[in-house]
TIMI-2910 file (N, C-alpha, C, CB; in pm, 1 decimal, decimal comma, always signed):
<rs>
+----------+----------+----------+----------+----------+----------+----------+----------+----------+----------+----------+----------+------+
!      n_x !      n_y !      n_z !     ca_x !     ca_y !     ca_z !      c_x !      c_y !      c_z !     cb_x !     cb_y !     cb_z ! resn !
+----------+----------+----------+----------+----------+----------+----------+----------+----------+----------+----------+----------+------+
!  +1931,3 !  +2541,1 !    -63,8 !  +2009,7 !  +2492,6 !   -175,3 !  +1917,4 !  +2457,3 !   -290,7 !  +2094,5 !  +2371,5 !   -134,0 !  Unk !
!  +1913,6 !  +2521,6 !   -415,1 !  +1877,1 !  +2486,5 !   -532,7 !  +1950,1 !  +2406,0 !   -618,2 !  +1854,7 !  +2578,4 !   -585,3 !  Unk !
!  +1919,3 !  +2269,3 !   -674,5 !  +1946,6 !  +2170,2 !   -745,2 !  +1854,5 !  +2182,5 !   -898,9 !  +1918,1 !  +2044,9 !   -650,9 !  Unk !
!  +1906,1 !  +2152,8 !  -1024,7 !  +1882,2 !  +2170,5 !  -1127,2 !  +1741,7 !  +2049,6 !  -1114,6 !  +2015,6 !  +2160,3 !  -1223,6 !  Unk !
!  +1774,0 !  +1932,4 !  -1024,2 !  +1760,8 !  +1794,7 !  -1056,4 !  +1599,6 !  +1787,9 !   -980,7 !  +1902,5 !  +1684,0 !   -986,8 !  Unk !
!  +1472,4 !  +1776,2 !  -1036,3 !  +1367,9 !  +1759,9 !   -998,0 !  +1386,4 !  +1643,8 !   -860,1 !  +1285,6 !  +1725,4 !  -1123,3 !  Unk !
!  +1310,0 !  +1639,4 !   -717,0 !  +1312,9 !  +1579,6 !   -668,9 !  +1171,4 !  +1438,8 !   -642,0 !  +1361,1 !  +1661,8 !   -604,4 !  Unk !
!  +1201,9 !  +1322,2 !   -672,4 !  +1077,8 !  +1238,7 !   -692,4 !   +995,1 !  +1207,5 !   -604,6 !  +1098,4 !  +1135,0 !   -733,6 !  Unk !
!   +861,2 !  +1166,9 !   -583,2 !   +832,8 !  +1153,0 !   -475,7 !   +908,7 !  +1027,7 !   -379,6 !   +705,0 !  +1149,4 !   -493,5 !  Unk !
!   +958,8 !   +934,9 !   -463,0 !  +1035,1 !   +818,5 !   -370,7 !  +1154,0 !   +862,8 !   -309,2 !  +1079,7 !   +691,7 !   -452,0 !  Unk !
!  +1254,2 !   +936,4 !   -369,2 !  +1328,1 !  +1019,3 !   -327,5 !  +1291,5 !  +1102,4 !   -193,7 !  +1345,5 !  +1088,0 !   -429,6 !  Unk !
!  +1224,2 !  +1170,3 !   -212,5 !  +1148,5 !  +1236,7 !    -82,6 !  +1110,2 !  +1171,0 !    +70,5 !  +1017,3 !  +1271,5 !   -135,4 !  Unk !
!  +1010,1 !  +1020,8 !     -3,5 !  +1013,8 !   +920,2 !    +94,5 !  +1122,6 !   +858,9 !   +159,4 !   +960,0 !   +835,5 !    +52,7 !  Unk !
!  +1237,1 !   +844,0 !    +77,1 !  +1326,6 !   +764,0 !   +113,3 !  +1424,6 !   +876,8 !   +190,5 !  +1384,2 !   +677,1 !    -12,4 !  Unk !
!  +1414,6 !   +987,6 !   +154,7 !  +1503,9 !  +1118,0 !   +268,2 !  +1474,7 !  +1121,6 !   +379,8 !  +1488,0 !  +1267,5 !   +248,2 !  Unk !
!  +1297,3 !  +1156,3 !   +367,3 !  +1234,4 !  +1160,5 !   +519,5 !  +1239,3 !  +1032,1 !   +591,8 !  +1080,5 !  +1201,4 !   +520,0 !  Unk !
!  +1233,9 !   +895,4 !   +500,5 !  +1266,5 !   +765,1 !   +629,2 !  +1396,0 !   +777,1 !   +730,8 !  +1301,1 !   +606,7 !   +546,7 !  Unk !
!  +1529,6 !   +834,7 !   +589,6 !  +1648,4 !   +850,2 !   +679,1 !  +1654,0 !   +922,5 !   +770,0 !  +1742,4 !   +879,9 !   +631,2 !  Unk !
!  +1568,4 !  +1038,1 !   +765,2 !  +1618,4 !  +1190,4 !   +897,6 !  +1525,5 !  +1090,4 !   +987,6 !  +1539,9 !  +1428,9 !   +870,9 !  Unk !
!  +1414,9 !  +1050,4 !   +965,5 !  +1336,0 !  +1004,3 !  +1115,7 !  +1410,1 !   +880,0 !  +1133,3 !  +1147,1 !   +972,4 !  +1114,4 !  Unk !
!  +1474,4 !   +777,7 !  +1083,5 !  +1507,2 !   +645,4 !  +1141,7 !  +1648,2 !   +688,2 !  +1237,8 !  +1538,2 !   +517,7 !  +1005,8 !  Unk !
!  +1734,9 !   +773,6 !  +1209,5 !  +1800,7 !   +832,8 !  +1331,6 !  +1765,7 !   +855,0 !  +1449,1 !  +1832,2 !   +924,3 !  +1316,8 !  Unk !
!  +1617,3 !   +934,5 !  +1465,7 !  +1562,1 !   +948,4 !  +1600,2 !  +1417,7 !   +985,6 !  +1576,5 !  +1639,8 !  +1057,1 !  +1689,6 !  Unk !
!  +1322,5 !   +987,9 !  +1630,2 !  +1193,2 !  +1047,7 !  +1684,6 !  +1228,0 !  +1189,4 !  +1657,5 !  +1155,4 !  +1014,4 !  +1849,0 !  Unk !
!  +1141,8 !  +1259,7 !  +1548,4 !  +1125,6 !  +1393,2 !  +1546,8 !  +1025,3 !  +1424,0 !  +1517,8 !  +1193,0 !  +1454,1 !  +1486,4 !  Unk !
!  +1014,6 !  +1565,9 !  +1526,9 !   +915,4 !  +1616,6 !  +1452,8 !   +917,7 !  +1689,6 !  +1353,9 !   +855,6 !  +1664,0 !  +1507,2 !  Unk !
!   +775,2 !  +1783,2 !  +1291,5 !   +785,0 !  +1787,6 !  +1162,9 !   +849,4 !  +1949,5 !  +1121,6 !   +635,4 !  +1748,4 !  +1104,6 !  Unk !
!   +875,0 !  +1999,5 !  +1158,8 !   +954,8 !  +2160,2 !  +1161,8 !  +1151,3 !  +2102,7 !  +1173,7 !   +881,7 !  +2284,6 !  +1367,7 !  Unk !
!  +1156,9 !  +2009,2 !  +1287,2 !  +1310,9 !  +1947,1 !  +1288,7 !  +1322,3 !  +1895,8 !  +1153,5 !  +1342,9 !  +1818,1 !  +1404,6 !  Unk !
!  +1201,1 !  +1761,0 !  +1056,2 !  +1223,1 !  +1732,8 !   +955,3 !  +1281,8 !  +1797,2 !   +851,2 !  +1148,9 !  +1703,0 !   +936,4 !  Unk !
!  +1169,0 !  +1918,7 !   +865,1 !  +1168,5 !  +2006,1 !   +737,5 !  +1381,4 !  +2096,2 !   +723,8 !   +993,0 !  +2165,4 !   +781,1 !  Unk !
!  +1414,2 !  +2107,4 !   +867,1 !  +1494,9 !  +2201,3 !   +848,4 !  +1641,9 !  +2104,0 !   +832,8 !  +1480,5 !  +2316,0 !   +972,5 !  Unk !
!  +1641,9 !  +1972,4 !   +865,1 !  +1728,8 !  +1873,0 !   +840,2 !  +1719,5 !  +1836,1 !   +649,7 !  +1678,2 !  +1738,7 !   +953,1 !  Unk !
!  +1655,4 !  +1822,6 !   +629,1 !  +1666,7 !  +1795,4 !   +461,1 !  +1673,0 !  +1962,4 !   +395,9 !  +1495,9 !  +1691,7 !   +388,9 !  Unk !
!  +1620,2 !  +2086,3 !   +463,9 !  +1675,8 !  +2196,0 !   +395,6 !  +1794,6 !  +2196,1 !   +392,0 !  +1645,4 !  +2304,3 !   +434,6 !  Unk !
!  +1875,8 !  +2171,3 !   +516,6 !  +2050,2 !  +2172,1 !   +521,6 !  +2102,7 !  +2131,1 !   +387,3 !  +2120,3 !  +2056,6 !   +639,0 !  Unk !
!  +2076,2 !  +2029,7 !   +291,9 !  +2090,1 !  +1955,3 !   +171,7 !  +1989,8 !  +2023,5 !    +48,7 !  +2051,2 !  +1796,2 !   +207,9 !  Unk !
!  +1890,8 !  +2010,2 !    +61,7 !  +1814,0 !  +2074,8 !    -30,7 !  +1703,2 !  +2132,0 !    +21,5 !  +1779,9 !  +1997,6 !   -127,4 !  Unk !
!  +1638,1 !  +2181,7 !   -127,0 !  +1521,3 !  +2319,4 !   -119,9 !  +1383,4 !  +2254,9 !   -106,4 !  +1516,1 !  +2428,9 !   -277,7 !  Unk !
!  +1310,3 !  +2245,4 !    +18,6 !  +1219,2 !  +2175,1 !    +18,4 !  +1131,5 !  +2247,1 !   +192,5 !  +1286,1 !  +2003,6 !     -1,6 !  Unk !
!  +1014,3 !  +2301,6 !   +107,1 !   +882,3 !  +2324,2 !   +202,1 !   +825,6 !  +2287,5 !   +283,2 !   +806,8 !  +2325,9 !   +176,5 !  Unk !
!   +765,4 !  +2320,3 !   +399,3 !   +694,4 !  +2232,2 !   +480,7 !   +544,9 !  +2192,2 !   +411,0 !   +680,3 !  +2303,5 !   +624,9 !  Unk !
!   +513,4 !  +2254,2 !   +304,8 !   +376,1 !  +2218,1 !   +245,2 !   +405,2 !  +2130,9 !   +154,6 !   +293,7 !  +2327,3 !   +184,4 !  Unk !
!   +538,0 !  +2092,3 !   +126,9 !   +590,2 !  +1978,9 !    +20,6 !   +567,8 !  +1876,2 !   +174,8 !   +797,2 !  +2003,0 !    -77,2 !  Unk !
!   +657,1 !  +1847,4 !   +231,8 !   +723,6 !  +1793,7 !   +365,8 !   +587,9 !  +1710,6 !   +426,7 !   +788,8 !  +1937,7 !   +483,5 !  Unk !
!   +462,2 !  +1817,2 !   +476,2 !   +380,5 !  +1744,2 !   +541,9 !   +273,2 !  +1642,7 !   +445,4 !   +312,1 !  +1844,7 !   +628,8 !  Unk !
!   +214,1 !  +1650,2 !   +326,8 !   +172,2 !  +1525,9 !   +281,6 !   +276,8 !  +1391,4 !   +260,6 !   +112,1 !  +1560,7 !   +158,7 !  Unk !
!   +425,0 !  +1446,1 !   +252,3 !   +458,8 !  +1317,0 !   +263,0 !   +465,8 !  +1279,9 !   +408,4 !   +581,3 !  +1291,9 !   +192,6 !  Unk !
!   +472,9 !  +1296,8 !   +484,7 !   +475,5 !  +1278,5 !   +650,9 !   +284,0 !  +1198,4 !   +635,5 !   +501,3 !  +1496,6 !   +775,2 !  Unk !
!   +238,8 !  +1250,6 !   +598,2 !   +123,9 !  +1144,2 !   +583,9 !    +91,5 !  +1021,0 !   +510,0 !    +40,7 !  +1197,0 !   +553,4 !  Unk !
!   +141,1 !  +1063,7 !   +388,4 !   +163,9 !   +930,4 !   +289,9 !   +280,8 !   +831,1 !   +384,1 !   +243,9 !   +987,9 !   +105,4 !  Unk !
!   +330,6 !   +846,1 !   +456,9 !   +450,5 !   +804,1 !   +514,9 !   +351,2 !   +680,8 !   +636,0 !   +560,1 !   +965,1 !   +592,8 !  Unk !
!   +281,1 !   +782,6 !   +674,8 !   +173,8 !   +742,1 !   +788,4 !   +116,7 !   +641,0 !   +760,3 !    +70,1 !   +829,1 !   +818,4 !  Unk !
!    +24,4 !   +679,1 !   +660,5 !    -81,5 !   +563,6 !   +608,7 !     -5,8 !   +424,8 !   +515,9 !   -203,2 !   +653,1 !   +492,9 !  Unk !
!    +93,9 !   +461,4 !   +488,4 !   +158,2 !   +330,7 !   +457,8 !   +224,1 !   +241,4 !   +542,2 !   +239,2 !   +348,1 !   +378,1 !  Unk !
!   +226,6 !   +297,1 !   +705,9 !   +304,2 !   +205,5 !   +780,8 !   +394,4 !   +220,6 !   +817,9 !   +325,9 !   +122,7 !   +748,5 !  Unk !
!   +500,0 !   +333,5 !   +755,6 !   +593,9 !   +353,2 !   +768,3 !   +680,6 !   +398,0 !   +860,5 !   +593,0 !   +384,0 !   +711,1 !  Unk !
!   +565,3 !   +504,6 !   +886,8 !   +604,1 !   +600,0 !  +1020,2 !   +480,3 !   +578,4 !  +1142,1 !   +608,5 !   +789,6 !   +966,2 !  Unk !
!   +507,0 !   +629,2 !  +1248,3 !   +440,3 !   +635,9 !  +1352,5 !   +441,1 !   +757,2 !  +1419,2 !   +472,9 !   +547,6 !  +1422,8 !  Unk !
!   +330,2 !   +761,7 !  +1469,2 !   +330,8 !   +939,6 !  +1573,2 !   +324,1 !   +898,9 !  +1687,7 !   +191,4 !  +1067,1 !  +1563,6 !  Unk !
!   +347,2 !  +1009,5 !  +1756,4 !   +361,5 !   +951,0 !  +1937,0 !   +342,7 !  +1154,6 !  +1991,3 !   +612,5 !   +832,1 !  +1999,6 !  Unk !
!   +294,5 !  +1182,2 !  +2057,7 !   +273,5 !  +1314,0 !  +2112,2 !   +355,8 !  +1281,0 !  +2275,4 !    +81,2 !  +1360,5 !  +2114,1 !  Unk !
!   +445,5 !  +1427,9 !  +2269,6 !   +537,4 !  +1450,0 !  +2366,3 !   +523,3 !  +1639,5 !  +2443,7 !   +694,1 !  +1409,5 !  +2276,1 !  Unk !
!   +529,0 !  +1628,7 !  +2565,4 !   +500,7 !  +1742,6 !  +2580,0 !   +577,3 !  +1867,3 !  +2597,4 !   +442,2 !  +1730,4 !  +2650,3 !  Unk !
!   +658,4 !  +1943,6 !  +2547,3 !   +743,1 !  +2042,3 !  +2485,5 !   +716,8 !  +2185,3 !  +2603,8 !   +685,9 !  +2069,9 !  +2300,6 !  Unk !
!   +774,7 !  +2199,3 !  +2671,5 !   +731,5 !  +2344,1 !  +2728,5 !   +592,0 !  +2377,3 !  +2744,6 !   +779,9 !  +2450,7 !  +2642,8 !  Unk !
!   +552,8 !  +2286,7 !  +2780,2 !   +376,8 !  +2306,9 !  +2810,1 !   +293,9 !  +2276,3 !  +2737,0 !   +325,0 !  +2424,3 !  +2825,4 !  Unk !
!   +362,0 !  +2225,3 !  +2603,5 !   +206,7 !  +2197,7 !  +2501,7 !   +242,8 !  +2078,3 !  +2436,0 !   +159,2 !  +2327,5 !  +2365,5 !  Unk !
!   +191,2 !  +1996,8 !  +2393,8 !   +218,0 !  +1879,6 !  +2326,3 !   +263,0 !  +1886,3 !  +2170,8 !   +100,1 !  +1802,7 !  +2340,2 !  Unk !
!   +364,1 !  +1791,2 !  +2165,7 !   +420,4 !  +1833,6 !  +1994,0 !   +389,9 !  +1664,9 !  +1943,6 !   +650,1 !  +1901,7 !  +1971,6 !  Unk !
!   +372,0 !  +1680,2 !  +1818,3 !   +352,2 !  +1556,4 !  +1767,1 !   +526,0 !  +1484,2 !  +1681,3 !   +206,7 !  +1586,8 !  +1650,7 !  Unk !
!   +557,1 !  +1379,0 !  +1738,0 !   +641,4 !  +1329,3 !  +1679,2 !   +653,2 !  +1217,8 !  +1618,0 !   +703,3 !  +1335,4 !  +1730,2 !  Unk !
!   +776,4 !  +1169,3 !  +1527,0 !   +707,6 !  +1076,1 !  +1428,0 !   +831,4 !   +987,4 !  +1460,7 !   +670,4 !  +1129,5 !  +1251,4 !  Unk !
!   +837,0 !   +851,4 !  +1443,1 !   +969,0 !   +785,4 !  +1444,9 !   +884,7 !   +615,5 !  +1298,1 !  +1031,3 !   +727,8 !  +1688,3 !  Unk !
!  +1033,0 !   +561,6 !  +1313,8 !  +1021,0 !   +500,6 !  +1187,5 !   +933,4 !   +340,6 !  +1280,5 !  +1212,3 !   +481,6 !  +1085,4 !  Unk !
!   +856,4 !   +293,4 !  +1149,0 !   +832,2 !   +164,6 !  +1215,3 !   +953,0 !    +47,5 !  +1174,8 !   +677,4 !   +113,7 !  +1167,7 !  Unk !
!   +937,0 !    -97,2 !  +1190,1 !   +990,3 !   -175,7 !  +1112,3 !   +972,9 !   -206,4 !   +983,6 !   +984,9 !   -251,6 !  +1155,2 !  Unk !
!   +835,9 !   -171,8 !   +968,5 !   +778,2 !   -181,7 !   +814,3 !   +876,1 !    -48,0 !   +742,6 !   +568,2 !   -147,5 !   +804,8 !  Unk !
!   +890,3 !    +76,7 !   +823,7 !   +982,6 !   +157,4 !   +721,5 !  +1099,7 !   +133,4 !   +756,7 !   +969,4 !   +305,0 !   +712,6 !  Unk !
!  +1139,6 !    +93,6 !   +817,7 !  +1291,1 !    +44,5 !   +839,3 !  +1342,6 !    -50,9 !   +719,9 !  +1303,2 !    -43,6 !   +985,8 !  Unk !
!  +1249,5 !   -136,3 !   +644,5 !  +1292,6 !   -234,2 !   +518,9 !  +1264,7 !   -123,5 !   +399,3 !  +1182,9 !   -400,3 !   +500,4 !  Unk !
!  +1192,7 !    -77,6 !   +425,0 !  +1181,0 !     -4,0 !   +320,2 !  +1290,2 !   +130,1 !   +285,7 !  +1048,2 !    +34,3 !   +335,4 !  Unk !
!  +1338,2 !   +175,8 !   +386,3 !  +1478,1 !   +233,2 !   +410,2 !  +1559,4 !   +184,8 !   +370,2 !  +1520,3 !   +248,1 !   +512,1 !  Unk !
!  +1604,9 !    +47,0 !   +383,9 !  +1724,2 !    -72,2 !   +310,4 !  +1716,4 !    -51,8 !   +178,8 !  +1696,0 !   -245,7 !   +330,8 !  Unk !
!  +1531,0 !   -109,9 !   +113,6 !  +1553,0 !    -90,1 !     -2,8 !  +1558,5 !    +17,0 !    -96,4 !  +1500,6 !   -145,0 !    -31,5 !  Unk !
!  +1521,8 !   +128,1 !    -30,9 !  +1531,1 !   +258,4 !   -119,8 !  +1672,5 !   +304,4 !   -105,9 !  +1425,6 !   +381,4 !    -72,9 !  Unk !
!  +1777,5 !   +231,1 !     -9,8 !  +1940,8 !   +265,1 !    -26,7 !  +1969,7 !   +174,9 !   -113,9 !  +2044,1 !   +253,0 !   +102,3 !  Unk !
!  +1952,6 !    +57,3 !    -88,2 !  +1983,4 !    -82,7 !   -217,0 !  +1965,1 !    +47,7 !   -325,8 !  +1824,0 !   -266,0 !   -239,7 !  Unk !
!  +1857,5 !    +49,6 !   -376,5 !  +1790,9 !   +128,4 !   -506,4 !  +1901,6 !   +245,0 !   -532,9 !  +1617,1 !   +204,3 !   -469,8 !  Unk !
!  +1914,6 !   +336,5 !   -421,8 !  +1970,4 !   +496,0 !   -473,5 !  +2134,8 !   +405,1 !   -480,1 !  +1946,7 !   +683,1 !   -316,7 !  Unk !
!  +2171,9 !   +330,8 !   -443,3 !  +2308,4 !   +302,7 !   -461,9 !  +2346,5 !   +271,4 !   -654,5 !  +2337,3 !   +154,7 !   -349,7 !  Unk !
!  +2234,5 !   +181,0 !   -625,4 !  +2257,0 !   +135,0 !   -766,5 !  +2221,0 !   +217,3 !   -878,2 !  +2191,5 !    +20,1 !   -787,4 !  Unk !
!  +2134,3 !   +343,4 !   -854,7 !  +2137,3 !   +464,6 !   -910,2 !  +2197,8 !   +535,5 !   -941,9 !  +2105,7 !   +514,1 !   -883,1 !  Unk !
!  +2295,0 !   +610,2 !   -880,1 !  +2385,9 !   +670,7 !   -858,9 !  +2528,7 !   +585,8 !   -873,1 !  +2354,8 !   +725,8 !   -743,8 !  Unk !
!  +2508,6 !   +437,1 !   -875,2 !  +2639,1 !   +408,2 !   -949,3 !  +2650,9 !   +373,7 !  -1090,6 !  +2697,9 !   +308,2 !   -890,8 !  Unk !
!  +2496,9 !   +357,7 !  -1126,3 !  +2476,8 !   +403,5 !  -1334,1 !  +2501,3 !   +521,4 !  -1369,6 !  +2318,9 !   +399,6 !  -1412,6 !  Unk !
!  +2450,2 !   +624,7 !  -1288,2 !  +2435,0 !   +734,6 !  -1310,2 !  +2613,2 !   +836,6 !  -1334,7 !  +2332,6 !   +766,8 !  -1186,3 !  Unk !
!  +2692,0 !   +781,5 !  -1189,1 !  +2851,1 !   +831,1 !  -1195,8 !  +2904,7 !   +733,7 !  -1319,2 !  +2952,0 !   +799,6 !  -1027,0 !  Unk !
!  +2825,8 !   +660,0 !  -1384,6 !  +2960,1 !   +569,5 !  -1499,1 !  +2933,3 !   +630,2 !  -1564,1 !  +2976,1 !   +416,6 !  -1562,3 !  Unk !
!  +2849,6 !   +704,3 !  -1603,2 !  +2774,6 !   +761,1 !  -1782,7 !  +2873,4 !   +909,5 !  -1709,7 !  +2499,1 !   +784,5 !  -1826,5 !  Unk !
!  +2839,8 !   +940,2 !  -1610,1 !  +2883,0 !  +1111,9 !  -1609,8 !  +3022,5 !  +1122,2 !  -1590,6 !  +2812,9 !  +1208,3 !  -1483,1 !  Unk !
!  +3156,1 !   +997,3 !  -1510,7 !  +3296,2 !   +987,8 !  -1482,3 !  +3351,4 !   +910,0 !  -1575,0 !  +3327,9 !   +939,7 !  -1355,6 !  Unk !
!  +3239,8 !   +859,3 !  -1675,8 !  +3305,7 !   +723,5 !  -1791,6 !  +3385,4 !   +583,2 !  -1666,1 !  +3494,0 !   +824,3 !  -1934,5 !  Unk !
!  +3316,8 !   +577,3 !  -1556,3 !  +3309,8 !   +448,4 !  -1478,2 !  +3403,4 !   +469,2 !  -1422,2 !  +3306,7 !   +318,9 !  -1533,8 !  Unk !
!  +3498,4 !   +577,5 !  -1366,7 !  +3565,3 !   +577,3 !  -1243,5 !  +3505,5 !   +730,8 !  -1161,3 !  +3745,9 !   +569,2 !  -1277,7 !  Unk !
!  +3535,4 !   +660,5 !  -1020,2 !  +3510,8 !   +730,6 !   -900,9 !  +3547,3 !   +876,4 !   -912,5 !  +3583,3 !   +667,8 !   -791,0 !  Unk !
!  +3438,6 !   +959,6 !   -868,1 !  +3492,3 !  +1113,6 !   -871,2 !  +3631,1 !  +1118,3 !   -822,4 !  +3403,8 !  +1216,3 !   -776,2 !  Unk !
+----------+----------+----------+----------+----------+----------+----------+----------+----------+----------+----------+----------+------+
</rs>
């Protein structure tokens, strides 16, 4: 799916917290759960899966898949608040955003 609408990097962060705070995945499941919605790479996908890392956010855990080990990621508590507030945030985004574009009523 192609969107006119540039995607930000917080945006990005705050997608990938939601697909992993559902369950422990990994990074090919990531990538093809936010394609379902939009147009987005695994060479976009994996530095944020690291920026994700080094901030705390996420965690890895290796599981062994048909004989070989896959690396999977699930959310910490530290990204679990940070999940709250990047919905707090996109709510209140997207409800400035539908008043200017519906003149303040609901699609």
């Amino acid at each position: 799916l192609h969107m006119s609408f540039p995607i930000s990097a917080a945006l990005l962060d705050a997608i990938v917290l939601a697909v992993v705070a559902r369950e422990g995945t990994y990074g090919y499941k990531i990538t093809q759960d936010i394609r379902a919605v939009m147009d987005v790479s695994e060479s976009t996908l994996y530095p944020v899966l690291r920026r994700l890392l080094k901030a705390g956010d996420l965690e890895t855990y290796d599981q062994a898949v048909d004989g070989r080990m896959r690396r999977y990621y699930k959310i910490t508590p530290c990204g679990r608040l940070h999940l709250v507030q990047y919905l707090s945030d996109w709510a209140t985004y997207r409800d400035h955003i539908e008043s200017i574009f519906f003149g303040g009523q609901s699609k």
